[in-house]
N, C-alpha and C positions, 0 to 999 in steps of 0.2 A: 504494500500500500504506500504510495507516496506521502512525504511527510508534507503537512499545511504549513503554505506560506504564513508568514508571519505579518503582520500588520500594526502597528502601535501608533497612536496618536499620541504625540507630544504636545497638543497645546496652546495655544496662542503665544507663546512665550517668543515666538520667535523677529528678528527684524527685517523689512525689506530692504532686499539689492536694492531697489533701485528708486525709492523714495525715503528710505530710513523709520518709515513706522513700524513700531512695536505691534500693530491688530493684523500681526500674520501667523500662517498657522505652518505647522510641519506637521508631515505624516512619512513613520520610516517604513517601508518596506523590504521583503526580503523575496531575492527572485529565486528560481527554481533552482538558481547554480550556487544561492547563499550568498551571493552580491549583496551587500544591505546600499539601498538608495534612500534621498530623502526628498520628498513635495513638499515643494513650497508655494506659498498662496496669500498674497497679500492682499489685504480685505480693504485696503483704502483706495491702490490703484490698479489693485488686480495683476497687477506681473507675477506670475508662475515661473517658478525654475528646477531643477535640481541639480543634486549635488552627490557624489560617491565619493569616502574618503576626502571629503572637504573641500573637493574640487568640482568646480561647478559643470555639468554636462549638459549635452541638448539633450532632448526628447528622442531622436532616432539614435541617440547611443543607448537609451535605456532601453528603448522597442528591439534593438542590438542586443544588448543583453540580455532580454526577458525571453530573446529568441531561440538562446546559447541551450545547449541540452546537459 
């Protein structure tokens, strides 16, 4: 049986790239290869990003990795 991804919400604690407000949220994720990524989602001006290991990545590196076996 395949082990379930993981999902954890962190919060609003977080800050935006790219306006500096504190009302963002993070959600970490864990993909099927055990990459842990993080959503970010800023609630004032809405810029979305992530990040692995602290470095910010686009979107089709993640769909990249969630693709990985």
């Amino acid at each position: 049986m395949p082990t379930p991804r993981s999902r954890r919400w962190l919060g609003s604690s977080g800050i935006c790239a790219r306006c500096g407000s504190t009302d963002a949220i993070e959600i970490r994720l864990r993909l099927n290869d055990d990459t842990e990524v993080d959503f970010h989602s800023c609630h004032r001006c809405e810029h979305r990003w992530w990040d692995a290991e602290g470095a910010v990545i686009d979107l089709d590196a993640v769909l990249e990795m969630a693709r990985r076996h």
